[in-house]
C-alpha positions in Angstrom: 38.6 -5.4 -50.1 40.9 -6.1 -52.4 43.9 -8.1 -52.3 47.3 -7.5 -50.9 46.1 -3.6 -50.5 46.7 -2.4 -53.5 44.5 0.8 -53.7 46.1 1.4 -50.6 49.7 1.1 -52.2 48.4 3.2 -55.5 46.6 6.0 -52.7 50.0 6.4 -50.8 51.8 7.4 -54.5 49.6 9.9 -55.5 49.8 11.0 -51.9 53.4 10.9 -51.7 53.7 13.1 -54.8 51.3 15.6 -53.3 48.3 14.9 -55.3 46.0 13.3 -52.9 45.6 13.3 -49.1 44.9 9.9 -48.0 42.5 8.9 -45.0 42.8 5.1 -43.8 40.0 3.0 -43.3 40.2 3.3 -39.7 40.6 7.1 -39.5 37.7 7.6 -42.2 35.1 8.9 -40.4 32.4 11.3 -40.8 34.5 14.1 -38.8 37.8 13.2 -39.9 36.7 13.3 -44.0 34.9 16.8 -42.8 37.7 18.5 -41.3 39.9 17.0 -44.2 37.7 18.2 -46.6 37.3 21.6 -45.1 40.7 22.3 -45.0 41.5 21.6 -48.4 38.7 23.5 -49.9 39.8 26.9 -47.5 43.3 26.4 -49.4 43.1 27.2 -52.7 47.2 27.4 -53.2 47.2 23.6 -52.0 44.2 22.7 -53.9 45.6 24.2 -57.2 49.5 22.5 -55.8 47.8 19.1 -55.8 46.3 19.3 -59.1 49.6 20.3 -60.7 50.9 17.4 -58.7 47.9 15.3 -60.4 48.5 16.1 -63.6 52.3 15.1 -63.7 50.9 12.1 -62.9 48.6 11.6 -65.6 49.1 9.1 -68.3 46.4 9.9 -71.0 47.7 7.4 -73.6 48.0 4.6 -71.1 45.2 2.9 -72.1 46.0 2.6 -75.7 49.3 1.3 -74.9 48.0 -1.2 -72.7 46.0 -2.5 -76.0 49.2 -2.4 -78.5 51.1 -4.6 -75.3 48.5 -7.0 -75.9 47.9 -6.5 -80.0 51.9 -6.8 -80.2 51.9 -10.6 -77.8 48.9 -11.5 -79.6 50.4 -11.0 -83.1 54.2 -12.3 -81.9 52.1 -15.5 -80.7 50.3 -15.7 -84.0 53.2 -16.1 -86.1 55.1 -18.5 -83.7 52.2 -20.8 -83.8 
């Protein structure tokens, strides 16, 4: 599990922006994830809402900027040491 919840904080966003339905640990069982899942794939206007909803959310370059974050503190460190 990991700490403080945090998959559970970054599930709720995507939920709460209509890109994800989220199922808790305690309600994840092998009806509940079933019905959920049957009811998402019989609604093809929700499924096609929550991947509109998915893509907003999308950060494609995110990665890259994370490594010129850490190229830019490396380099400021370099040439203050």
């Amino acid at each position: 599990h990991a700490t403080d919840r945090h998959q559970d904080h970054n599930a709720k966003a995507f939920e709460e922006a209509g890109a994800a339905v989220v199922l808790p640990d305690e309600e994840c069982t092998g009806d509940n994830m079933t019905f959920t899942l049957r009811s998402l794939l019989g609604d093809r206007q929700r499924l096609e809402s929550m991947a509109a909803a998915s893509a907003s959310l999308a950060k494609p370059a995110a990665a890259e900027n994370v490594a010129e974050e850490i190229l830019a503190i490396v380099f400021e460190q370099g040439e203050t040491a």
